[in-house]
LOMAR-87300 format. One record per residue (C-alpha): x, y, z; residue in three letters. Coordinates in steps of 0.02 Angstrom, whole numbers, padded with zeros to 5 digits, always signed. Last residue first. Example, Ala and Ser with C-alpha at 12.3 -4.5 7.8 and 13.67 -1.06 7.14 Angstrom:
+00684-00053+00357SER +00615-00225+00390ALA 
//
This chain:
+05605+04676+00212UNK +05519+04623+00384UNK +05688+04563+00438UNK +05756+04748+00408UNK +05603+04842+00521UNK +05631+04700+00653UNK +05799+04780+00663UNK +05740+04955+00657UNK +05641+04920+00813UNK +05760+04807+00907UNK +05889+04953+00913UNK +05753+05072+00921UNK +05697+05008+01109UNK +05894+04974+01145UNK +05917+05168+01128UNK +05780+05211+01234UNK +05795+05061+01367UNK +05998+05111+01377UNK +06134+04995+01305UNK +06150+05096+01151UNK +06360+05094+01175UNK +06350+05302+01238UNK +06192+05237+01330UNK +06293+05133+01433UNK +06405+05258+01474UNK +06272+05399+01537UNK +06190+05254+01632UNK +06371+05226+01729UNK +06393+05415+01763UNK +06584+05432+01686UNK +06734+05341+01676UNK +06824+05286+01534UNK +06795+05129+01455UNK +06944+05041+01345UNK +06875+04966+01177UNK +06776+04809+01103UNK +06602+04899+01122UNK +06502+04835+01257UNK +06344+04753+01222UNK +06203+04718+01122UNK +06191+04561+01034UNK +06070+04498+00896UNK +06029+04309+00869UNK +05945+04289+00720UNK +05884+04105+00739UNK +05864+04008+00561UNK +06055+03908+00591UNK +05984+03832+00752UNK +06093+03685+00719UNK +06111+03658+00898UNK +06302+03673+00933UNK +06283+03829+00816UNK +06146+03912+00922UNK +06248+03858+01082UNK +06376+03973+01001UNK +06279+04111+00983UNK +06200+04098+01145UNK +06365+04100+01233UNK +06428+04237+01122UNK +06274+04346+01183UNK +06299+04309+01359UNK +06487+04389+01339UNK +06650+04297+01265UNK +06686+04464+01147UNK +06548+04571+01158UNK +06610+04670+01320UNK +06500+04664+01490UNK +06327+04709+01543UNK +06221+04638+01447UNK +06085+04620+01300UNK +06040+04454+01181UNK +05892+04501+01039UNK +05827+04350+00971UNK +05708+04359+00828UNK +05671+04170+00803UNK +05519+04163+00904UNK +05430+03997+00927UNK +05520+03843+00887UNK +05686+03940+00954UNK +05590+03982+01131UNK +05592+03796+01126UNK +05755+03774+01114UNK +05817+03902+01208UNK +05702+03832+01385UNK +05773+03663+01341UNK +05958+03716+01347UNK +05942+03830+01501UNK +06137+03902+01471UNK +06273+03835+01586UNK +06355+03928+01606UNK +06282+04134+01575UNK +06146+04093+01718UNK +05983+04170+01779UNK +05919+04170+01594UNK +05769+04294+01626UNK +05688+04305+01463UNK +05556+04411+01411UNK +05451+04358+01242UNK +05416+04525+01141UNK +05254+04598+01064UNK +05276+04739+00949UNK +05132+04848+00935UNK +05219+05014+00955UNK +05150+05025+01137UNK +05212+04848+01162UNK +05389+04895+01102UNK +05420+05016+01254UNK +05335+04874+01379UNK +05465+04776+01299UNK +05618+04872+01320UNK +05559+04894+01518UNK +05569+04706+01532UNK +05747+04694+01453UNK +05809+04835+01578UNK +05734+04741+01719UNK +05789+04593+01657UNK +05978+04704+01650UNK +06017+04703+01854UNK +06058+04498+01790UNK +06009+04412+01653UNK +05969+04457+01491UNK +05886+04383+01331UNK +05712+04483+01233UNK +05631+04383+01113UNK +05542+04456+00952UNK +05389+04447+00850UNK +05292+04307+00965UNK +05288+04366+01131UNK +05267+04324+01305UNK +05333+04392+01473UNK +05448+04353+01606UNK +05498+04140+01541UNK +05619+04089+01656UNK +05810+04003+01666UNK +05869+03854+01742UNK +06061+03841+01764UNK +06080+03795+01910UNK +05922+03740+01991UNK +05771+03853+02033UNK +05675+03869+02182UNK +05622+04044+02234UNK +05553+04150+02370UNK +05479+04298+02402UNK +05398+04327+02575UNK +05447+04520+02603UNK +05416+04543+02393UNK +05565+04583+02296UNK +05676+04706+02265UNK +05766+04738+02114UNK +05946+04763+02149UNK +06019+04949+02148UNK +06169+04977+02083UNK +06357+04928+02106UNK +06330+04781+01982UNK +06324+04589+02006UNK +06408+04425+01961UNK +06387+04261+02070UNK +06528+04139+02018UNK +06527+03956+02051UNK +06726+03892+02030UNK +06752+03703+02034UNK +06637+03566+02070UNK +06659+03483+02229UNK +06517+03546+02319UNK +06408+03664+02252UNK +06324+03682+02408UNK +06401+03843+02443UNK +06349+03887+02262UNK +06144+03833+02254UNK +06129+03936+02422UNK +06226+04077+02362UNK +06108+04084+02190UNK +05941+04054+02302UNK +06001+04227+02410UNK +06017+04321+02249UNK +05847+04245+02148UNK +05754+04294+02305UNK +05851+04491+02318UNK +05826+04527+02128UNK +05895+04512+01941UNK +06042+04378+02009UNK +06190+04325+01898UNK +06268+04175+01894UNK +06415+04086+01807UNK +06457+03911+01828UNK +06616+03829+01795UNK +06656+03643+01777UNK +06784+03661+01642UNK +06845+03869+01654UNK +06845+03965+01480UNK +06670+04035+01562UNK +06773+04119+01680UNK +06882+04248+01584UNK +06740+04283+01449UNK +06590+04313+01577UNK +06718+04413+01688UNK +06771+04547+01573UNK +06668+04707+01588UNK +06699+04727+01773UNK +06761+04910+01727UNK +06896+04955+01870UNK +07053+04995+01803UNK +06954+05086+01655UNK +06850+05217+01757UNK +06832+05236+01947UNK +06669+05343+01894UNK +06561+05213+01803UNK +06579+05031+01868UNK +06510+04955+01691UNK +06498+04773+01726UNK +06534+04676+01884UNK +06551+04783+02020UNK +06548+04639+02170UNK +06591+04468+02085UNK +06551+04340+02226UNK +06684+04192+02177UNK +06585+04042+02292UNK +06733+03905+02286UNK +06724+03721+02277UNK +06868+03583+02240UNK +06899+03462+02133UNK +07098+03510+02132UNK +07085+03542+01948UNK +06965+03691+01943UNK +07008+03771+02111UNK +07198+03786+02152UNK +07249+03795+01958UNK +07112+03863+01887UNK +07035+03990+01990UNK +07215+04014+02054UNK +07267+04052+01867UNK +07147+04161+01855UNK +07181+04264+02000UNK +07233+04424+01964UNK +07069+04470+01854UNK +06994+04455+02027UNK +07025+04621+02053UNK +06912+04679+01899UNK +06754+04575+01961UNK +06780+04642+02132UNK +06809+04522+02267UNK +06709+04407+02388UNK +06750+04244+02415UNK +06642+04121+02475UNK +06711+03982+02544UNK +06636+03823+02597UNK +06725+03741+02736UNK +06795+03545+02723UNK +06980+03547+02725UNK +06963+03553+02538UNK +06877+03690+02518UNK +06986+03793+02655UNK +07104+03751+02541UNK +07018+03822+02369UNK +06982+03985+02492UNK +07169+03982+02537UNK +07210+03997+02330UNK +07067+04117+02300UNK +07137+04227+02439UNK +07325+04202+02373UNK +07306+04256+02228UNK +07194+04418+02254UNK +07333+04479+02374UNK +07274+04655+02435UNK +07256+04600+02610UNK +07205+04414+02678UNK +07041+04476+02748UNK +06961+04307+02831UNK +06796+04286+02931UNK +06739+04125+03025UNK +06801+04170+03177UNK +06710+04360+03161UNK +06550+04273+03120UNK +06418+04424+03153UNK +06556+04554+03156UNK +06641+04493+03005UNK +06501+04469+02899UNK +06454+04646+02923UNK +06615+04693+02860UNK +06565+04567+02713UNK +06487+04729+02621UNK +06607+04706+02480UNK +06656+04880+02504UNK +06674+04869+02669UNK +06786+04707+02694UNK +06873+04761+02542UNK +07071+04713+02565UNK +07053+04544+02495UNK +06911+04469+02545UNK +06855+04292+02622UNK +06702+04228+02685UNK +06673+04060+02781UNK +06525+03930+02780UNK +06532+03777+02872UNK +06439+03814+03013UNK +06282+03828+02907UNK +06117+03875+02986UNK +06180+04052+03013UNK +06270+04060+02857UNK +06142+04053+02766UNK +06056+04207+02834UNK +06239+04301+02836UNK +06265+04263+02672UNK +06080+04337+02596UNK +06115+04500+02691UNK +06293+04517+02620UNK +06215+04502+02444UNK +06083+04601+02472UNK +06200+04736+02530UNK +06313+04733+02372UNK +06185+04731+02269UNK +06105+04887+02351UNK +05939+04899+02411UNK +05812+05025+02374UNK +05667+05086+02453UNK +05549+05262+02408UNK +05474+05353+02533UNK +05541+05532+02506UNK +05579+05526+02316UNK +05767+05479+02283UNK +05860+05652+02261UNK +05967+05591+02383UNK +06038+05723+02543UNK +06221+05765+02523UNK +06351+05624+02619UNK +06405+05656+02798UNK +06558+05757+02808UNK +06461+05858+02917UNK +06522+06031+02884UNK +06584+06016+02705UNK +06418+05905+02680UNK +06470+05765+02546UNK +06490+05707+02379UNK +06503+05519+02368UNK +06678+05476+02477UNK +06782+05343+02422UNK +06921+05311+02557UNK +06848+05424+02679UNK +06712+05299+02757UNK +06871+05174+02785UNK +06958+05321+02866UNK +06809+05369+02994UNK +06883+05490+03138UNK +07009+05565+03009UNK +06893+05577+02860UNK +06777+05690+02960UNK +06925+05785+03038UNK +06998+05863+02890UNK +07159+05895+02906UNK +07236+05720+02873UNK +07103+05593+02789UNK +07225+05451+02807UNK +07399+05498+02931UNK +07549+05490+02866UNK +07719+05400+02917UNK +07843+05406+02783UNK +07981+05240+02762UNK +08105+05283+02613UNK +08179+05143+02520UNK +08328+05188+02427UNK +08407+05068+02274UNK +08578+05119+02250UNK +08645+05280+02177UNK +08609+05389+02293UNK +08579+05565+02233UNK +08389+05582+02261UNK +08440+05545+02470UNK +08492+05711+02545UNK +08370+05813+02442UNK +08208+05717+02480UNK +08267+05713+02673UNK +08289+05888+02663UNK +08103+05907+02588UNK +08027+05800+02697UNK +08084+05865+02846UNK +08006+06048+02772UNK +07838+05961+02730UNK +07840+05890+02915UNK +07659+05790+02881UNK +07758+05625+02817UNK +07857+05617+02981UNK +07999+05479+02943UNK +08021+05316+02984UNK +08140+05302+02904UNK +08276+05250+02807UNK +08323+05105+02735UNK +08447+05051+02589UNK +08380+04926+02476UNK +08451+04769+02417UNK +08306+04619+02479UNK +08401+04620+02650UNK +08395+04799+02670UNK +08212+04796+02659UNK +08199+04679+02795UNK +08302+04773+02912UNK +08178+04915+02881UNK +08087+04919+03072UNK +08232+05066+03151UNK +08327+05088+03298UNK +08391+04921+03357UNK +08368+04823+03194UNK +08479+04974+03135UNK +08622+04933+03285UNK +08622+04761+03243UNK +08619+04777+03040UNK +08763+04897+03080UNK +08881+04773+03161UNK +08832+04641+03039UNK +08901+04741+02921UNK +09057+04797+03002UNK +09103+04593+03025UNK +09060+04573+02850UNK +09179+04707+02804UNK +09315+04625+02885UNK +09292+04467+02839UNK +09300+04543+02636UNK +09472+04662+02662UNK +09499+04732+02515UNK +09327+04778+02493UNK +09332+04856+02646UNK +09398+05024+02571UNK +09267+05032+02446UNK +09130+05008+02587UNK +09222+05141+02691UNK +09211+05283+02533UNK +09022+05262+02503UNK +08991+05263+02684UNK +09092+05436+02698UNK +09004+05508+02555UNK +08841+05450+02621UNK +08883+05520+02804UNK +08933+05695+02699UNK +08775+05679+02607UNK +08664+05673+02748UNK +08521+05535+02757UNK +08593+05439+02890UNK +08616+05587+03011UNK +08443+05663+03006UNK +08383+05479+02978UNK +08453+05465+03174UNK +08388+05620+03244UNK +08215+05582+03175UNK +08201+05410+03234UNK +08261+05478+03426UNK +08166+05638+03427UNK +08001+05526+03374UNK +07889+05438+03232UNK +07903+05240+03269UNK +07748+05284+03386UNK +07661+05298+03217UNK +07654+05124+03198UNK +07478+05072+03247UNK +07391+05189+03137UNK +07464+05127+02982UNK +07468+05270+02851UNK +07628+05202+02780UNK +07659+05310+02628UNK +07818+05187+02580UNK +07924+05299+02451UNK +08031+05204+02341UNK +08205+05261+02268UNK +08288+05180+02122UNK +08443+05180+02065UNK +08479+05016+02021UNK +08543+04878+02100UNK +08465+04746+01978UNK +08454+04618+02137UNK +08374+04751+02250UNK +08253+04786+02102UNK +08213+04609+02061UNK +08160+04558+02239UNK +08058+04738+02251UNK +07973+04697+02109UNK +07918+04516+02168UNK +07897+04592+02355UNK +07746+04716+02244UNK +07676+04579+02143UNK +07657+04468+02307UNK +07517+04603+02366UNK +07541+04634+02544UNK +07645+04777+02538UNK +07508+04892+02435UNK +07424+04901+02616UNK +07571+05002+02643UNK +07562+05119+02517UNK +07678+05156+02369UNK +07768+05313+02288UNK +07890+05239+02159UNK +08014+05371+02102UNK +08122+05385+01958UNK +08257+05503+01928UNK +08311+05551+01751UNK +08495+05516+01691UNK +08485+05459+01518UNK +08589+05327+01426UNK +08456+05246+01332UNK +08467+05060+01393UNK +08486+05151+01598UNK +08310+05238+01556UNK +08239+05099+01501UNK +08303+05000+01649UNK +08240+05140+01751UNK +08083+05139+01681UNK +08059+04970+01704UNK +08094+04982+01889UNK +07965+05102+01910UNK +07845+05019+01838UNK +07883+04848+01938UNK +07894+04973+02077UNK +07710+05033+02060UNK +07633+04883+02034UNK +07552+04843+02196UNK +07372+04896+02183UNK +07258+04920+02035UNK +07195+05100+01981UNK +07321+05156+01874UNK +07337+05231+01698UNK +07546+05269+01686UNK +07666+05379+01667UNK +07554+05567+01738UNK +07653+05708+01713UNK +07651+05746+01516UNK +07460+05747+01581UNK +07292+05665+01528UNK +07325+05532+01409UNK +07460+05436+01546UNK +07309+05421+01675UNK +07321+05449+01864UNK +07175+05412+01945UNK +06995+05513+01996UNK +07016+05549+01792UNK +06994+05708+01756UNK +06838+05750+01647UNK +06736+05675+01482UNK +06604+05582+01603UNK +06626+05646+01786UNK +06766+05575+01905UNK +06860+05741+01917UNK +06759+05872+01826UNK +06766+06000+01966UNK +06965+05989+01952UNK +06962+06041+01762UNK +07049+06245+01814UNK +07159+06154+01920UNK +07246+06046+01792UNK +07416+06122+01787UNK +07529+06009+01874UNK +07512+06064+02063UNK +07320+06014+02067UNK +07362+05851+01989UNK +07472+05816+02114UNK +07369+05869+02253UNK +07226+05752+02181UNK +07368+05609+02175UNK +07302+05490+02324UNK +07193+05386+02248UNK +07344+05333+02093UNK +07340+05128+02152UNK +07526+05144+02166UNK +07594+05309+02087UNK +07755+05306+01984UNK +07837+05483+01988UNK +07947+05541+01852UNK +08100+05651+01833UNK +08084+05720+01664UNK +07888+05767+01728UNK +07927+05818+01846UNK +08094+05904+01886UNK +08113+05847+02077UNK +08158+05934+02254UNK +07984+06043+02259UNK +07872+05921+02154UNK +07924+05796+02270UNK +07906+05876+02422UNK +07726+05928+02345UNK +07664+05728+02346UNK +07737+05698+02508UNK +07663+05825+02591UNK +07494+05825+02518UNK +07488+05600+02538UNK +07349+05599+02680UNK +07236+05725+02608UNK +07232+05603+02450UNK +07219+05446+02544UNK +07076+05513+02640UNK +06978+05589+02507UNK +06951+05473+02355UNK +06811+05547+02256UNK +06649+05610+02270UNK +06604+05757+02133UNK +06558+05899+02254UNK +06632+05881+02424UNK +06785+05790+02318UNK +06818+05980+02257UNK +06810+06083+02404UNK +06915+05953+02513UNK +07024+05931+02389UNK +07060+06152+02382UNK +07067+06139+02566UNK +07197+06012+02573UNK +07291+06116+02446UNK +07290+06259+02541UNK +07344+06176+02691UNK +07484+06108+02591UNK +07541+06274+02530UNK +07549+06342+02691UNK +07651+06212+02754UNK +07777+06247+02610UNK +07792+06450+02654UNK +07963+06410+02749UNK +08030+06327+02613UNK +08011+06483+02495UNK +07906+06461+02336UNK +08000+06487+02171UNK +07982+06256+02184UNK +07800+06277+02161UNK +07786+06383+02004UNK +07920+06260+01925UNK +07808+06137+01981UNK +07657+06204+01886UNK +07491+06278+01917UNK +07523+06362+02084UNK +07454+06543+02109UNK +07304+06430+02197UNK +07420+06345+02326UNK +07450+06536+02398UNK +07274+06537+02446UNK +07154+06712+02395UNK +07095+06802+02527UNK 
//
């Protein structure tokens, strides 16, 4: 029997449903996600979580005049299901498909490419002014979470919107479990009444009234701010401008919808407090939220992820795992070191950190800032911080890496977790960037390890790296290269090694891409090419002695990585080439193409820039070809 949701492929199909039908919409919706992420991965949770609130909106609103601003975007699968795109749902996530976000090329309905926390009502509240500057009258909606609450962008926003007055109304999908007591006869009997029109019209008409009479009217305001601190948590958000209401059960479509209709016509900035729960309907997600955040495809039944392809047998290690493995030995003999995240203690693997040194652990929420800020304290109080965030996160902090690291003489570990091409999240999240942005720092170091020793003697060298500014340890979401049981290596910072030897050309990489640069070569052996291997360990600062004598040797250099041209490992070398003189070396880069990367299988995208040991094979091939002539 076929699901009502699936006759749906607008909103003006949605809103020709009857109220009463709504719930039945959203359950076929959920299963519809459920179907989909089962197969491509995806974010579940967040988007089961958000159904309701996401087709109340599409019910009382015109989308796309009237426009939704997502926060992060995870949680718009229903949205994108209920604005035509049904039919490309099985490509969500997958190279030249949906994006697993919202993203302004795909659909008239979609304002904004998203993927990074908090800025939702700083979008919104441009629109508006926009809008306001052109004399429209659109609605605009902000639809945020409360984890996005503890990034300072979002309180910055909400500080300019309350001043600005304007007519904006944000939606606060507070998935909290710890608060849902708030949801209850008495909270829902008293937004009933708050949200009405006729109690509206009758505020409206007091508070001109009282405006002749100013002691008066502060005496009635206090009078309410008492009786609301009473009832409801949102005092605070009346204080920055906004009126309050809530909390409010996000999983009562048809509460929802009233409440959407009694409050889009207020014309003063609206904050509306939802209580949902994360993975709702689907009781795998449910029982294990964090797990449901970003599924991999997945066993309907089990929820437990489909069965690898790897042959039976076969190890691997993850970066991320290594790396959280190589803390937790050090940190066992040192006291003194401390981990920090913002929001990620699972996906930067330090959640094991936490249960081993739970004292000595530190998730300060989504607030890049102020983590690298604390971790430069904690520094200086005599700890040493490690800070764990993704490459494309910690884009927000540059000015902490220079202003509360750099030039306070202090030491922090920045562990760069999806560094590179990150493949399905897409653009928001490529760590293609991080070479360029640090190495502009004095004092800086930049690291990146090719296998589990060269990892664990990276952390070592930064936690001791006292006093000398930022150390950064970059690495992919793949697998690391793993190394013997009773591997170990000594190296300093910025020593490099020689892998193989050859005199026609010289491979340079460091990083998940040695192995990359040592599979090029044993593809140009068997075409009698013979190339020199090198494993530079560290972008800044370069191993000056080991360049120049590779450049009295072989003066075919071929540079490849993982991030953007501009600033990369190939721009170091060039420009340590030009300190030296070296003006005979042909130094030849391969890297990411100076545009924005969609998402996609991350080998699939780095062949698409000839990144991948085929295409880099002829690459070096037809250049050696031109030198020749």
């Amino acid at each position: 029997m076929a699901r009502i949701s699936e006759s749906i492929n607008s909103p003006q199909d949605l809103k020709k449903v009857p109220l009463e039908k709504l719930p039945e919409v959203c359950q076929g919706l959920r299963e519809e996600i459920i179907e989909v992420v089962s197969e491509t991965g995806g974010h579940l949770g967040t988007s089961l979580g958000a159904v309701e609130i996401v087709t109340a909106l599409h019910y009382v609103f015109n989308s796309p005049r009237d426009k939704f601003v997502w926060d992060v975007s995870h949680q718009v699968y229903s949205h994108k299901l209920l604005t035509g795109r049904r039919s490309r749902m099985r490509t969500l996530r997958q190279h030249g498909g949906l994006s697993g976000f919202s993203a302004h090329d795909e659909s008239e309905h979609d304002h904004f490419t998203v993927g990074h926390a908090s800025t939702a009502v700083s979008q919104a509240l441009g629109l508006l002014c926009a809008r306001d500057l052109r004399g429209s009258d659109e609605k605009v909606v902000a639809i945020i979470g409360d984890g996005s609450l503890t990034g300072g962008i979002c309180f910055e926003a909400l500080n300019n919107a309350g001043h600005l007055r304007k007519e904006l109304l944000v939606i606060l999908n507070d998935n909290e479990m710890s608060i849902s007591k708030n949801v209850g006869a008495i909270s829902q009997c008293l937004n009933q009444i708050i949200t009405a029109p006729i109690y509206n019209r009758l505020r409206k008409r007091v508070e001109e009234q009282l405006n002749n009479f100013p002691r008066l009217k502060r005496l009635v305001k206090h009078a309410e701010e008492g009786f609301k601190n009473l009832m409801v948590p949102g005092i605070i958000f009346e204080e920055l401008g906004f009126r309050y209401f809530g909390p409010v059960d996000g999983h009562d479509i048809e509460h929802l919808v009233k409440t959407f209709q009694n409050i889009k016509s207020i014309k003063t900035p609206v904050l509306l407090h939802v209580i949902t729960k994360k993975g709702k309907g689907y009781a795998p997600a449910e029982n294990h939220p964090e797990r449901g955040h970003g599924m991999p495809p997945f066993d309907i039944k089990t929820g437990e992820p489909k069965v690898s392809s790897k042959p039976a047998g076969e190890k691997s290690l993850g970066y991320t795992k290594a790396f959280v493995n190589s803390l937790i030995e050090l940190a066992q003999d040192d006291p003194k070191i401390v981990a920090i995240t913002a929001a990620m203690p699972d996906g930067t693997g330090l959640g094991e950190f936490q249960k081993r040194f739970p004292e000595r652990f530190f998730d300060v929420g989504i607030a890049e800032q102020h983590a690298v800020a604390f971790a430069g304290a904690l520094s200086r109080g005599g700890f040493k911080p490690v800070c764990a965030i993704y490459s494309t996160f910690m884009q927000r902090a540059f000015d902490q890496l220079i202003h509360d690291v750099t030039i306070q003489d202090v030491h922090v570990t920045a562990c760069l977790d999806r560094a590179g091409v990150v493949g399905p999240d897409g653009p928001t999240h490529q760590g293609l960037y991080d070479i360029a942005y640090i190495s502009t720092i004095p004092n800086s170091v930049i690291a990146s390890p090719w296998d589990e020793a060269e990892m664990k003697q990276m952390l070592k060298l930064a936690v001791n790296n006292l006093g000398r500014g930022v150390f950064a340890v970059r690495y992919p979401k793949e697998n690391i290269t793993l190394s013997a049981s009773n591997a170990h290596k000594n190296f300093a910072i910025g020593e490099g090694e020689i892998l193989a030897e050859g005199g026609d050309v010289a491979i340079l990489a460091f990083g998940s891409f040695v192995s990359r640069a040592l599979k090029v070569a044993e593809a140009l052996k068997v075409q009698g090419i013979n190339a020199t291997v090198v494993n530079l360990r560290f972008a800044k600062p370069l191993d000056e002695n080991l360049l120049i004598d590779l450049a009295g040797r072989v003066r075919n250099w071929h540079v490849i990585e993982d991030h953007v041209y501009a600033g990369g490992l190939g721009a170091r070398v060039l420009e340590f080439c030009e300190r030296k003189g070296l003006t005979d070396i042909h130094v030849n880069r391969h890297a990411v193409l100076d545009k924005i990367v969609e998402h996609g299988d991350r080998d699939k995208i780095l062949d698409s820039f000839g990144l991948s040991v085929g295409k880099l094979t002829v690459a070096i091939t037809e250049c050696i070809e031109k030198v020749k002539l």
